[in-house]
MDTraj code that builds the backbone (N, CA, C; nanometers):
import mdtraj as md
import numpy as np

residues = "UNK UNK UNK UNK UNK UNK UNK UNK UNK UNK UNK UNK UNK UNK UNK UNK UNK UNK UNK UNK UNK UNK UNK UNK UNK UNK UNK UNK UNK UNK UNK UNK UNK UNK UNK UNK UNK UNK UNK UNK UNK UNK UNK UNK UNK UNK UNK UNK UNK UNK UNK UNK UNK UNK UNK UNK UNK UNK UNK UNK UNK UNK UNK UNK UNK UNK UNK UNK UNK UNK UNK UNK UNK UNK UNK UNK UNK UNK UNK UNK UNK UNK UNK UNK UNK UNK UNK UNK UNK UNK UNK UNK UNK UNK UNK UNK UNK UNK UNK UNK UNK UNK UNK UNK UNK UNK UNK UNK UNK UNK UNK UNK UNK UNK UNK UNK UNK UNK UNK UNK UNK UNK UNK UNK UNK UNK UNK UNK UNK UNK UNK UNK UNK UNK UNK UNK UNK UNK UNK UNK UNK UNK UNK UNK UNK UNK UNK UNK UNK UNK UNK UNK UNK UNK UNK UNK UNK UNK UNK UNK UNK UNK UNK UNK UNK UNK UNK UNK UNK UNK UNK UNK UNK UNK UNK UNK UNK UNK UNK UNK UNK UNK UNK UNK UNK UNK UNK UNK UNK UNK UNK UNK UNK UNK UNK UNK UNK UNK UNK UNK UNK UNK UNK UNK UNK UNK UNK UNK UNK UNK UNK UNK".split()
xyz = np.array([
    [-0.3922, -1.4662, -4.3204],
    [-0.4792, -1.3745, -4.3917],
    [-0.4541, -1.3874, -4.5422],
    [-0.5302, -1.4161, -4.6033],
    [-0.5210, -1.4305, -4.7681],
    [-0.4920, -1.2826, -4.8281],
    [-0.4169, -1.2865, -4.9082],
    [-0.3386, -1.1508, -4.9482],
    [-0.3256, -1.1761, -5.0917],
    [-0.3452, -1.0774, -5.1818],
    [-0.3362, -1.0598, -5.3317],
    [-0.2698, -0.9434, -5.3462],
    [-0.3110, -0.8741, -5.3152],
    [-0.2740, -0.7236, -5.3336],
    [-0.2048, -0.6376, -5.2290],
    [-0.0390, -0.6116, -5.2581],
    [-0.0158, -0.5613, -5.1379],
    [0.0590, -0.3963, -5.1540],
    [0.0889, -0.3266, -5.1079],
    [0.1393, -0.1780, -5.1239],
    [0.2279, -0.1729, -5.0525],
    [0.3514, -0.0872, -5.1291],
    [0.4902, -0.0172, -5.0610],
    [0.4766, 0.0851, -5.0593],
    [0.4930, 0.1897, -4.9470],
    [0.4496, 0.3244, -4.9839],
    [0.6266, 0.3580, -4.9153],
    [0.6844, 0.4295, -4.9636],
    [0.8218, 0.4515, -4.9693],
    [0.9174, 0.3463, -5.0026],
    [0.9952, 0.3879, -5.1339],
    [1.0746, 0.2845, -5.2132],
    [1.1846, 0.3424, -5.2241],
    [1.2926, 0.3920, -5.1281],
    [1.4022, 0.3699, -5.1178],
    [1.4678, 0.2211, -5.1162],
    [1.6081, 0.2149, -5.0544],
    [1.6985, 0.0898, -5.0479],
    [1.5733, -0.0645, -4.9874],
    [1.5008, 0.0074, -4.8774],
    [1.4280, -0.1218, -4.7943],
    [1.2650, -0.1193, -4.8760],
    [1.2442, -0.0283, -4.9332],
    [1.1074, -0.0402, -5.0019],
    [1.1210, -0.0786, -5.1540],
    [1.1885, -0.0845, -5.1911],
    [1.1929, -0.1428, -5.2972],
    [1.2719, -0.2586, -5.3118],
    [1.3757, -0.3429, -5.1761],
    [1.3396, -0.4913, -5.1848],
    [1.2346, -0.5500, -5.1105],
    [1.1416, -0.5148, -5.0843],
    [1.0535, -0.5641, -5.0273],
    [0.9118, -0.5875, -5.1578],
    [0.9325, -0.4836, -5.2545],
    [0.8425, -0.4738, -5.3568],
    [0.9152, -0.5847, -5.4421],
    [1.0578, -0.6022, -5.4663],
    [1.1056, -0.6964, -5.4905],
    [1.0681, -0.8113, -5.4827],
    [1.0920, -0.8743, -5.3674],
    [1.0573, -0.9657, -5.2665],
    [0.8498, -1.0061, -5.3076],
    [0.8084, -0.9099, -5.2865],
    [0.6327, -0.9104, -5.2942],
    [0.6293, -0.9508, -5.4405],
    [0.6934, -0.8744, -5.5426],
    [0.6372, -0.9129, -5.6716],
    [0.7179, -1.1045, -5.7154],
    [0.7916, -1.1313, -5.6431],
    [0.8726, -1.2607, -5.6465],
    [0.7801, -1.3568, -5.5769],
    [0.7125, -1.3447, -5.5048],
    [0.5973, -1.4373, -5.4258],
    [0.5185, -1.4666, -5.5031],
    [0.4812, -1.3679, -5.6036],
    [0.3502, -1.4020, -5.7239],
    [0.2446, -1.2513, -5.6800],
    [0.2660, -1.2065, -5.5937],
    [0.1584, -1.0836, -5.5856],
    [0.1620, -0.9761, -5.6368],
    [0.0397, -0.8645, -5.6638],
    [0.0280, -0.7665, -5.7623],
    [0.0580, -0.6395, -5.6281],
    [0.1702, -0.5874, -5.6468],
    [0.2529, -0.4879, -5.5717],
    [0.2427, -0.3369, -5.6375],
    [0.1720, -0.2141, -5.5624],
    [0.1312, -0.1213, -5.5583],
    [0.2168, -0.0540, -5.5258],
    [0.3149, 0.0437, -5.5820],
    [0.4143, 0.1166, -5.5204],
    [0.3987, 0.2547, -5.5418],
    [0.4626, 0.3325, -5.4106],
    [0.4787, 0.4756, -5.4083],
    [0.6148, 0.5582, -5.3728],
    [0.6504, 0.6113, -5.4206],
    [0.7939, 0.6916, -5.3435],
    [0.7710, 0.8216, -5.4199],
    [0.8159, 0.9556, -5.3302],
    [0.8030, 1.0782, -5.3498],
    [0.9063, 1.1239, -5.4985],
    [0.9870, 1.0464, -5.5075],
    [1.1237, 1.0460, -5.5970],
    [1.0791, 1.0752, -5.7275],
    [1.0916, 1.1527, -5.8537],
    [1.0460, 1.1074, -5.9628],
    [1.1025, 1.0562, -6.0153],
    [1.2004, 1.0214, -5.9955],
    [1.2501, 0.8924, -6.0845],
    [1.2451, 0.7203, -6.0521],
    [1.1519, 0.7543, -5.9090],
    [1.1475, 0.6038, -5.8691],
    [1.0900, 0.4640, -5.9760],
    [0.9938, 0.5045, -6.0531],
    [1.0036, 0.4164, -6.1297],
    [1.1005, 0.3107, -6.2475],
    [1.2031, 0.4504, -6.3052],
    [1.2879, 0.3216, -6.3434],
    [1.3789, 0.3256, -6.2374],
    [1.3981, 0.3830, -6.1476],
    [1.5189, 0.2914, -6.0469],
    [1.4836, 0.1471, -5.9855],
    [1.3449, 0.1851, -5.9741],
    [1.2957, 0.0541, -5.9122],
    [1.2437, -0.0705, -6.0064],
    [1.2303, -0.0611, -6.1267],
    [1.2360, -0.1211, -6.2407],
    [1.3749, -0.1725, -6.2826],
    [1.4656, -0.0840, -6.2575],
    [1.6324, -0.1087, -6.2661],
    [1.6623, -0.2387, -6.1350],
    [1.6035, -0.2084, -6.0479],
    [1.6541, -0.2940, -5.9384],
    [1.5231, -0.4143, -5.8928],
    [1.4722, -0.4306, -5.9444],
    [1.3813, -0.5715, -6.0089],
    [1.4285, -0.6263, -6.1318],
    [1.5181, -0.5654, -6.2257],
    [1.5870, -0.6915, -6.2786],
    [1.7118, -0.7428, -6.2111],
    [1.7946, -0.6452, -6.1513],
    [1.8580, -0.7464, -6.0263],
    [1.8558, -0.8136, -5.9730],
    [1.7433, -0.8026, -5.8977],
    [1.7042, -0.8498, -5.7755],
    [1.6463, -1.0029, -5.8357],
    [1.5769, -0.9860, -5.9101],
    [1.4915, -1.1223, -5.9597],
    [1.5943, -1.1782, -6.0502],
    [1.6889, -1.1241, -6.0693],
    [1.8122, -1.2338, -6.1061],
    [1.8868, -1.3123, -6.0045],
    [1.8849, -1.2281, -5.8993],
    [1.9808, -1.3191, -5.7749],
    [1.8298, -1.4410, -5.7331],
    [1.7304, -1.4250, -5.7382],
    [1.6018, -1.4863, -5.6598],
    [1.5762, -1.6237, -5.7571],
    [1.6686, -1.6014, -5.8824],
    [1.6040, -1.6914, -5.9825],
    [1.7090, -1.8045, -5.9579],
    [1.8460, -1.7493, -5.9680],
    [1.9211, -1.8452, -5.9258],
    [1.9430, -1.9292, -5.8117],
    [1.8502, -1.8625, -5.6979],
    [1.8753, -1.8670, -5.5671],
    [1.7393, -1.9815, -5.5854],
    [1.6738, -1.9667, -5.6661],
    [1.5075, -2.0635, -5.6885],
    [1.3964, -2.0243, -5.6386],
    [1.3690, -1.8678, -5.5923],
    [1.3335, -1.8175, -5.5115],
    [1.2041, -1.7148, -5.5550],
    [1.1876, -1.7969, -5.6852],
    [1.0894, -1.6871, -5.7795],
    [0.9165, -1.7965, -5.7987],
    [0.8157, -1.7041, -5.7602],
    [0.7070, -1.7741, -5.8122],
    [0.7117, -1.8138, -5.9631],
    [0.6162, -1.8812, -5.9880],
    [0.5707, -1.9015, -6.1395],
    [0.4327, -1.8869, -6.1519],
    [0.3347, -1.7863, -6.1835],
    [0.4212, -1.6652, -6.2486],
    [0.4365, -1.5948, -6.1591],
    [0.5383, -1.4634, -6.1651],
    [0.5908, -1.3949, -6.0432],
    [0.4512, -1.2454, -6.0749],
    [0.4387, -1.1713, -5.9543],
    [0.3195, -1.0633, -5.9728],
    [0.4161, -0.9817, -6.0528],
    [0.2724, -0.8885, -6.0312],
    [0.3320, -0.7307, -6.1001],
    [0.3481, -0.6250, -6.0173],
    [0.4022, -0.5119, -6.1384],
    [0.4377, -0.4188, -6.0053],
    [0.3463, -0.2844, -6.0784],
    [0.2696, -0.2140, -5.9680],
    [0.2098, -0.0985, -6.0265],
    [0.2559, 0.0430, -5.9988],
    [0.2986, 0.1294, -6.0834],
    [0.3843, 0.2360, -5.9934],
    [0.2264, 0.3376, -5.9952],
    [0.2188, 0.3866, -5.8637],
    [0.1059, 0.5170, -5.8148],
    [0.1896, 0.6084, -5.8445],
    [0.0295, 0.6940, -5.8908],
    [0.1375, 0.8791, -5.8694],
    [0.1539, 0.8873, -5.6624],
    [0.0344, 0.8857, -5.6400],
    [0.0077, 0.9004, -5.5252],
    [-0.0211, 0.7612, -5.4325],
    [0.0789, 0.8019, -5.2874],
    [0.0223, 0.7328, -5.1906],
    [-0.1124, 0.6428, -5.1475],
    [-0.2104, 0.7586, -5.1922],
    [-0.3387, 0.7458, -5.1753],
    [-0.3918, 0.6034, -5.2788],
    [-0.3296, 0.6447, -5.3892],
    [-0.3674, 0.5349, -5.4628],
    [-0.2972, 0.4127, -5.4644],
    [-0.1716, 0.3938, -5.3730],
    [-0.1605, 0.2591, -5.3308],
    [-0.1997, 0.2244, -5.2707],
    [-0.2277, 0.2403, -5.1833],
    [-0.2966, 0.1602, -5.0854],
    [-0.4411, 0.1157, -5.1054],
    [-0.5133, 0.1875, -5.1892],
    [-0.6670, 0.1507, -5.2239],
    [-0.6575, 0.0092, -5.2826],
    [-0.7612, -0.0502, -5.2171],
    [-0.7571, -0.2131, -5.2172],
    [-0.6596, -0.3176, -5.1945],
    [-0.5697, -0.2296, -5.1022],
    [-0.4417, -0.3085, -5.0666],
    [-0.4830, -0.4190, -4.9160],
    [-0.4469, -0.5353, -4.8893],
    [-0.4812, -0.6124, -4.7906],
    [-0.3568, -0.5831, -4.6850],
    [-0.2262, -0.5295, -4.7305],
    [-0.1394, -0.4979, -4.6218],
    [-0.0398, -0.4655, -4.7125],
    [-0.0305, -0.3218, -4.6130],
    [0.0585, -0.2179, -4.6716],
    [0.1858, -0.2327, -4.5881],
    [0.3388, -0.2378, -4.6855],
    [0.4345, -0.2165, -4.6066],
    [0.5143, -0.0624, -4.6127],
    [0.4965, -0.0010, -4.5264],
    [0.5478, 0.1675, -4.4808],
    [0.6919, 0.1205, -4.5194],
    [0.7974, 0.1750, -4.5641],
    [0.9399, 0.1980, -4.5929],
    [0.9596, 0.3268, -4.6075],
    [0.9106, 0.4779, -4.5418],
    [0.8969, 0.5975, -4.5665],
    [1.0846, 0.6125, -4.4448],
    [1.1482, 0.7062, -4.4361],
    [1.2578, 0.7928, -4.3684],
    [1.2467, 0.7322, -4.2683],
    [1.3508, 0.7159, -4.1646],
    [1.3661, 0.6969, -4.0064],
    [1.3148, 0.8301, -3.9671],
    [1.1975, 0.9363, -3.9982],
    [1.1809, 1.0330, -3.9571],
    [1.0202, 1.0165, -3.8975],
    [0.9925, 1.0453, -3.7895],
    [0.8768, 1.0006, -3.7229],
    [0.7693, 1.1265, -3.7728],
    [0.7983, 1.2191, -3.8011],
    [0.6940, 1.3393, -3.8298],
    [0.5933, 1.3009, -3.9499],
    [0.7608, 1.2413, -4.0286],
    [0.7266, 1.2078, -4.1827],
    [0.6350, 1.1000, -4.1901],
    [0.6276, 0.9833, -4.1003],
    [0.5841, 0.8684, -4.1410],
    [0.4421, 0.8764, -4.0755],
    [0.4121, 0.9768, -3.9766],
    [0.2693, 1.0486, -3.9091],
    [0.2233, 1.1072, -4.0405],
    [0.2680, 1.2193, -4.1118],
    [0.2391, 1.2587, -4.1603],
    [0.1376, 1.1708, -4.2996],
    [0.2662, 1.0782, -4.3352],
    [0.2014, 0.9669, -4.4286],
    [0.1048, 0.8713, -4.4118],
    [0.1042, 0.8826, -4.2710],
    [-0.0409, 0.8375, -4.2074],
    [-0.1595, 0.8547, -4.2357],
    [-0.1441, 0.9798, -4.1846],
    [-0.2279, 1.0974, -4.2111],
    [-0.3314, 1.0752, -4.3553],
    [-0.1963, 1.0802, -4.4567],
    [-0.2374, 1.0941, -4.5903],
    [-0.3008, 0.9701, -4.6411],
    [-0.2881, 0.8881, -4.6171],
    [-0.3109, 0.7970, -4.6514],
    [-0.4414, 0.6954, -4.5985],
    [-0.4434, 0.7621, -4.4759],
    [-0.5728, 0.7186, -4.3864],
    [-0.6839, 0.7035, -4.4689],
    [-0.7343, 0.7463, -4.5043],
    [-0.9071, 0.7506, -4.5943],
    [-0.8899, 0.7286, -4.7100],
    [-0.8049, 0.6402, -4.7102],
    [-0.8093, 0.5389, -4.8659],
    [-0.7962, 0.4101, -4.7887],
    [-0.7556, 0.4161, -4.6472],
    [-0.6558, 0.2072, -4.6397],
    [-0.8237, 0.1923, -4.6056],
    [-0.8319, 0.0613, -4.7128],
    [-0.9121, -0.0199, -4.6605],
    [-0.9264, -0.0857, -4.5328],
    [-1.0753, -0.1243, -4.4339],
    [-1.0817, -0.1195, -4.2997],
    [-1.0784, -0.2362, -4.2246],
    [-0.9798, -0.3070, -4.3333],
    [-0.9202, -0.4294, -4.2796],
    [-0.8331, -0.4531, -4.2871],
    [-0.7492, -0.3565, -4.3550],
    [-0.5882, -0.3697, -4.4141],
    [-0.5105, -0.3290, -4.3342],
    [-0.3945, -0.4077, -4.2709],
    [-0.2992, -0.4065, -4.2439],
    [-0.1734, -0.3421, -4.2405],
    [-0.1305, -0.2495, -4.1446],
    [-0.0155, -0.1594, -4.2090],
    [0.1252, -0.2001, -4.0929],
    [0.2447, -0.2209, -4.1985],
    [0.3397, -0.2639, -4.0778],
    [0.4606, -0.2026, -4.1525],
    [0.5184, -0.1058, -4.0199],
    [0.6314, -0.0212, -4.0373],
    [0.7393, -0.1126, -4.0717],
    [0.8167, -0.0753, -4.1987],
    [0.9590, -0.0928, -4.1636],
    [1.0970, -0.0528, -4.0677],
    [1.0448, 0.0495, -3.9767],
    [1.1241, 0.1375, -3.8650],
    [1.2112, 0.0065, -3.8188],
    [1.3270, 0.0541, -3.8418],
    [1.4496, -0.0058, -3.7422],
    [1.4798, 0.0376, -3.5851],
    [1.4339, 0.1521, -3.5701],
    [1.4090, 0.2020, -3.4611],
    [1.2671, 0.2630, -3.3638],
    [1.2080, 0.3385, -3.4504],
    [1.0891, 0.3982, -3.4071],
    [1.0030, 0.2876, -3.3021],
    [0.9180, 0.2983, -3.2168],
    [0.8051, 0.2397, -3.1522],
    [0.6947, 0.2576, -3.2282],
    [0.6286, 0.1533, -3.2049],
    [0.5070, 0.1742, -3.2185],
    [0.3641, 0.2793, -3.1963],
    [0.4065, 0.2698, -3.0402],
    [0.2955, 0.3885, -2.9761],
    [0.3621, 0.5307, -3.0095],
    [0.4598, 0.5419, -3.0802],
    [0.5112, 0.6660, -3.1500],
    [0.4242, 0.6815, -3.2709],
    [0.4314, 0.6450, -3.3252],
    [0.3710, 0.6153, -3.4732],
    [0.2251, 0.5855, -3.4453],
    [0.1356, 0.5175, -3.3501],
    [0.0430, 0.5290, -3.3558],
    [-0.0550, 0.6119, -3.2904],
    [0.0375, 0.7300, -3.2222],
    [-0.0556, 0.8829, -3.1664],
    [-0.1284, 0.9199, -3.2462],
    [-0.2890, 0.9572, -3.2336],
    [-0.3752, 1.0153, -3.2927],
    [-0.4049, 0.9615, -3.3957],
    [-0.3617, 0.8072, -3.4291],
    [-0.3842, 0.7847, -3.5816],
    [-0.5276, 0.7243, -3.5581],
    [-0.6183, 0.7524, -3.6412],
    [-0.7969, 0.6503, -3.6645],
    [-0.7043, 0.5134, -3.7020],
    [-0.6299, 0.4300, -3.7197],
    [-0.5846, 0.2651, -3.7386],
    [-0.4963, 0.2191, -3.6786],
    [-0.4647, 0.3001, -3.5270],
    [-0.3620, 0.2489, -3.4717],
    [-0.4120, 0.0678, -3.4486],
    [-0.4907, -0.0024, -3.4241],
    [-0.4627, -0.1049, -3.3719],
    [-0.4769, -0.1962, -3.5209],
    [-0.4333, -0.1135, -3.6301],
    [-0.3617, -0.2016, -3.7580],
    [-0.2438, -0.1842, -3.7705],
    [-0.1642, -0.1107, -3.6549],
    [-0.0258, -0.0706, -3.7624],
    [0.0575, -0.1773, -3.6277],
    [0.1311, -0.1793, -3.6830],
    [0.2682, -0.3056, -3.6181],
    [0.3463, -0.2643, -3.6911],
    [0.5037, -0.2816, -3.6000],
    [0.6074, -0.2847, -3.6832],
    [0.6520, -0.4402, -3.7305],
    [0.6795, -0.4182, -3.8915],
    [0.7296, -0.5420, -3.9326],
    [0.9015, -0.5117, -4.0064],
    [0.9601, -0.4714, -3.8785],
    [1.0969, -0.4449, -3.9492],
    [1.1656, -0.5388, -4.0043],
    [1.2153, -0.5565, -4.1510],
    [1.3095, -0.6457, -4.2160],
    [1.4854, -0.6125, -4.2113],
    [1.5532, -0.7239, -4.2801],
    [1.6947, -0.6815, -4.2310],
    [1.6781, -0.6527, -4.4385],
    [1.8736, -0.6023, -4.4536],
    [1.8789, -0.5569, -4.5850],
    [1.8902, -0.6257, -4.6367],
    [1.9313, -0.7071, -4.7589],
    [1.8117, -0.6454, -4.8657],
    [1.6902, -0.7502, -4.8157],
    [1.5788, -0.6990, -4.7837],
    [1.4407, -0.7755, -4.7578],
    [1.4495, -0.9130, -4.8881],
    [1.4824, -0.8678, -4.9874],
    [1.4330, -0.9736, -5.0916],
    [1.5068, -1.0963, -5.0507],
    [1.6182, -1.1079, -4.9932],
    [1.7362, -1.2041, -4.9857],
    [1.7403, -1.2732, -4.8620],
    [1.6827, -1.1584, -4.7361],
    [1.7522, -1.1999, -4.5862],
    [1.5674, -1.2163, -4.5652],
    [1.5831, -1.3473, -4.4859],
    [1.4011, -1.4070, -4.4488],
    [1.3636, -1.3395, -4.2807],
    [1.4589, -1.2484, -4.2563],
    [1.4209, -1.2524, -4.0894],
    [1.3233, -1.1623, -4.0730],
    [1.2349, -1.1030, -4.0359],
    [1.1525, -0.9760, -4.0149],
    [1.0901, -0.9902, -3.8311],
    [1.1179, -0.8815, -3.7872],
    [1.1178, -0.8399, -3.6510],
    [0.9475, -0.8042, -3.6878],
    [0.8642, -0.8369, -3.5914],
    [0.7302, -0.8511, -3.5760],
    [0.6528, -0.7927, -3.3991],
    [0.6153, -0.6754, -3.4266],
    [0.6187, -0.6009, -3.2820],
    [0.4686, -0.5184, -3.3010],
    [0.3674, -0.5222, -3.1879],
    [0.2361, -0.4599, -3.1775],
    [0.3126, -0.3845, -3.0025],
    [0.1639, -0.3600, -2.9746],
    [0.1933, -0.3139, -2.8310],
    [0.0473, -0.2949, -2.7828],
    [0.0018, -0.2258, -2.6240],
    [-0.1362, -0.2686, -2.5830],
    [-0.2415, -0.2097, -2.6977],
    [-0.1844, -0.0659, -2.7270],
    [-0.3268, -0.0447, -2.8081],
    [-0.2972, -0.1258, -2.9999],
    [-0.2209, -0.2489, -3.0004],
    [-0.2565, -0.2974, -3.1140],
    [-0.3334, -0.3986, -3.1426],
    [-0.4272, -0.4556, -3.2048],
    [-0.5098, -0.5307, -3.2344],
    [-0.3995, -0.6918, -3.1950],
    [-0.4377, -0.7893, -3.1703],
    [-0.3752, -0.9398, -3.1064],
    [-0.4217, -1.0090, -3.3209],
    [-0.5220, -0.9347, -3.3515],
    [-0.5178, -1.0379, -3.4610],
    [-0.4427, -0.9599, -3.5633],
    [-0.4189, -0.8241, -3.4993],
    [-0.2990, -0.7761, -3.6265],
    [-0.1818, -0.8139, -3.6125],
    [-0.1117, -0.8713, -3.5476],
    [0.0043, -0.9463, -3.4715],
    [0.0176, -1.0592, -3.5784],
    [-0.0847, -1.1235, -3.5211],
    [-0.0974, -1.2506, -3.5550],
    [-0.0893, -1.2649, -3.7263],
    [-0.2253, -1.1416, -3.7420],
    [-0.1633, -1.1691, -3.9201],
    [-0.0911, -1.0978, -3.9893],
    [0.0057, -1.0420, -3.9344],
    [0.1098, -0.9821, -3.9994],
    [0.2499, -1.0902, -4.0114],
    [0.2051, -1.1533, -3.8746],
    [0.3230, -1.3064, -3.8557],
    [0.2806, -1.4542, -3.9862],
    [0.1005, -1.4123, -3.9870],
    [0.0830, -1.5220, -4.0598],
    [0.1176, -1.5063, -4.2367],
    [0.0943, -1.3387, -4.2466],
    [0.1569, -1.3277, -4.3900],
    [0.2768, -1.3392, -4.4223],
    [0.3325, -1.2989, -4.3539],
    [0.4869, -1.2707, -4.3632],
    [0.5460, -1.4671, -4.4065],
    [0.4896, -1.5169, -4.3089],
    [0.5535, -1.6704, -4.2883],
    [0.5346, -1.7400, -4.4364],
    [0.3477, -1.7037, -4.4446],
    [0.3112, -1.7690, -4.6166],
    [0.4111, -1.6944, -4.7187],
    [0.4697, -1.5810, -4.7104],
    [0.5160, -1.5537, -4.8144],
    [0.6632, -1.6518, -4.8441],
    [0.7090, -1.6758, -4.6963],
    [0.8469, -1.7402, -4.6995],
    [0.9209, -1.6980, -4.6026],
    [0.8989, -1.5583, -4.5175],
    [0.9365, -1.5320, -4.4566],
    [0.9886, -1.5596, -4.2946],
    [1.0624, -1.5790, -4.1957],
    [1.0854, -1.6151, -4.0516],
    [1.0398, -1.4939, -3.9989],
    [0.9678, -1.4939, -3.9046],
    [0.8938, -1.4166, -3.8009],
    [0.9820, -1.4232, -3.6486],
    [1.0152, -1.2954, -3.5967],
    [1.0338, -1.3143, -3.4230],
    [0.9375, -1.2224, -3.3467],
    [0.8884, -1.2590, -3.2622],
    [0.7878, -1.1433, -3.1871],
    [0.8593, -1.1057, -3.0966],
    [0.9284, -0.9380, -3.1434],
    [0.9276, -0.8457, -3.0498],
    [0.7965, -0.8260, -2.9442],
    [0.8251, -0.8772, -2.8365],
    [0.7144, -0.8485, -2.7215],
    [0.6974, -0.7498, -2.6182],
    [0.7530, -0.6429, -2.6604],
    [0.8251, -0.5187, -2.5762],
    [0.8465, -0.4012, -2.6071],
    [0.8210, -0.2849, -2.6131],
    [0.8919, -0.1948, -2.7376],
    [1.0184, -0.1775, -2.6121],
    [1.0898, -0.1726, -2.7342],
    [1.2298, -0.1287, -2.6959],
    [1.3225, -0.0807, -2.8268],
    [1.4267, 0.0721, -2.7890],
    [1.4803, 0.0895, -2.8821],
    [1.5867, 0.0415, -2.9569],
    [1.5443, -0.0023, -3.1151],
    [1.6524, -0.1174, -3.1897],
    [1.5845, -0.2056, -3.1980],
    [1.4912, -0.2545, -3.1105],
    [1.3840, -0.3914, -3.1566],
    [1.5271, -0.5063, -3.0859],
    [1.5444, -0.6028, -3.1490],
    [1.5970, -0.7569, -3.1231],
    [1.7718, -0.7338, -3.1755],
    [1.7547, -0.7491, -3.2884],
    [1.8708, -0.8525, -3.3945],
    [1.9403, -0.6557, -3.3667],
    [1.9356, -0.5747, -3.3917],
    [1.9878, -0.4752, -3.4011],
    [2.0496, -0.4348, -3.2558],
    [1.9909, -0.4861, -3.0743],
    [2.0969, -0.4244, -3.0403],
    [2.1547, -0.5257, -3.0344],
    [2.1668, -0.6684, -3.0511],
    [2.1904, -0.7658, -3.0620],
    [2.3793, -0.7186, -3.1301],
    [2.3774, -0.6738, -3.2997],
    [2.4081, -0.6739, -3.3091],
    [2.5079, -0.4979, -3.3252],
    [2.4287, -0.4486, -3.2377],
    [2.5352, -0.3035, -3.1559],
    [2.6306, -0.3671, -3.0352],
    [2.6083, -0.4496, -3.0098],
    [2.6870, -0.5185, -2.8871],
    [2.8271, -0.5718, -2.9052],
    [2.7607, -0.6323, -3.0232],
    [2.8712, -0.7213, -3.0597],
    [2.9686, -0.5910, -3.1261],
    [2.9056, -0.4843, -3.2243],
    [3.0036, -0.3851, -3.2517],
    [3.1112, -0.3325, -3.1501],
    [3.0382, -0.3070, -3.0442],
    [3.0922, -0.2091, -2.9245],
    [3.1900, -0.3462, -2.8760],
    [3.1781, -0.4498, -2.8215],
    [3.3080, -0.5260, -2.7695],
    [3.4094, -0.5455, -2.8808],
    [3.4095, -0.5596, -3.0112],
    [3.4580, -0.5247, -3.1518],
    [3.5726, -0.4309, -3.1435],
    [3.4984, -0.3105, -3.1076],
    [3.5962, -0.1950, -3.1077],
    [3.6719, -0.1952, -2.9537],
    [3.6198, -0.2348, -2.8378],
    [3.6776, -0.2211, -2.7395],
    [3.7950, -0.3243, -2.7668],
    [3.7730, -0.4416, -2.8178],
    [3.8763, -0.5500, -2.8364],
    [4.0310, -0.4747, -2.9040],
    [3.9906, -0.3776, -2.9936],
    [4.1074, -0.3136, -3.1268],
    [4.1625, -0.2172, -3.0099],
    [4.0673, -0.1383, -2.9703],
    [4.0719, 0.0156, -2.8929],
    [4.2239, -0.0419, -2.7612],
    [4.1912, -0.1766, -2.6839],
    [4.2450, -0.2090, -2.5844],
    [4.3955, -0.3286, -2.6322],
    [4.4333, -0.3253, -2.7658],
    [4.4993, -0.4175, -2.7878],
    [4.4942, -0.5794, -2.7932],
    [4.3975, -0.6028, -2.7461],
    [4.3546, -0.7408, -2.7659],
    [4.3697, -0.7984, -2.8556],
    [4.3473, -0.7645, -3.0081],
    [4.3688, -0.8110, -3.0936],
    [4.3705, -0.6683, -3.2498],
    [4.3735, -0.6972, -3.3253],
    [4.4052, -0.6175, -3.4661],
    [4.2398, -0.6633, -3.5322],
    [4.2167, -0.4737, -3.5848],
    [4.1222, -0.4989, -3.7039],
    [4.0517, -0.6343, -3.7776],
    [4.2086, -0.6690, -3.8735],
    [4.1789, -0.7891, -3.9100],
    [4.1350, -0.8726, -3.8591],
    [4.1999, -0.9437, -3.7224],
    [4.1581, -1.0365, -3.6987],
    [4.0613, -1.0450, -3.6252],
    [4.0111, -0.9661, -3.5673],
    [3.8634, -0.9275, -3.5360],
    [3.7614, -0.9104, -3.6863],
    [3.7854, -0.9102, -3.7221],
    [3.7505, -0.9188, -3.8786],
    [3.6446, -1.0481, -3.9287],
])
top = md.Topology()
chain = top.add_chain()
for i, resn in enumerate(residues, 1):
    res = top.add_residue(resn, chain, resSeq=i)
    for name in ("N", "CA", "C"):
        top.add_atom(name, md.element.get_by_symbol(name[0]), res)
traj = md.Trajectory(xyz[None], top)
């Protein structure tokens, strides 16, 4: 899907490397967070960030811009795919749904950052459920290429598809979660490995460190 224009609507720790990340591709990045001070924090952490990306070689020429919204509403207007980074709180991110509904353009793309949440959670009662997918990234999005890629029956097959196909053009690695399940892939993946971790210390097997 050809993409110019894309929106972060919550810019905490994962929404603002991802705006990172978006304005480093070359695209014109629409941002929102409830915070008032999100603008220079997130201005503070785009010259970071595009310092590690520069050395790393990892920067368009020229790299986009970034637009800070007062409102939600106004990021997303004329956005081709919006990435959600709002709370692990499911009320909240309905709610932002909600708000945001009758501005997303009726082809645009919306894909959760939820590390946990489902899909068919998030898409009760919404008018765009078969646009929203989760496109969960690992931390910091700008740095780590993996993003977990998950629809379910009531999601559109070509929103799948082009949420996998943007993600990839930007630079990104795609896995299709094909299942909802809680944690998605790489996360219980790596609860597993925590839990034999601690059973290893807990049972004497070995020391902290060297489990380390």
């Amino acid at each position: 899907m050809p993409v110019e224009r894309v929106a972060v609507v919550g810019c905490g720790t994962i929404g603002t490397g991802w705006a990172i990340f978006f304005r480093a591709r070359g695209l014109e990045v629409r941002v929102w967070d409830p915070a008032a001070d999100h603008a220079d924090r997130i201005e503070r952490a785009v010259e970071d960030g595009e310092a590690d990306l520069r050395t790393l070689g990892l920067m368009a020429q020229p790299p986009g811009r970034i637009v800070f919204c007062a409102r939600a509403e106004e990021a997303v207007e004329g956005a081709s795919f919006v990435q959600e980074s709002a709370p692990e709180q499911l009320e909240l991110k309905r709610t932002l749904y909600r708000r945001i509904a009758p501005a997303l353009p009726p082809d645009a793309l919306l894909a959760s950052s939820t590390s946990f949440l489902q899909p068919s959670a998030l898409q009760e009662d919404l008018p765009f459920a078969e646009r929203l997918v989760v496109g969960h990234p690992f931390n910091p999005p700008h740095l780590i290429p993996l993003v977990e890629v998950m629809g379910n029956d009531h999601t559109a097959q070509q929103a799948v598809t082009g949420a996998e196909d943007f993600y990839r053009l930007t630079g990104k690695v795609t896995i299709r979660v094909r299942r909802e399940v809680p944690g998605h892939v790489a996360n219980r993946l790596q609860a597993a490995l925590w839990r034999e971790a601690i059973h290893l210390v807990k049972t004497g097997v070995a020391s902290v460190e060297d489990v380390d």
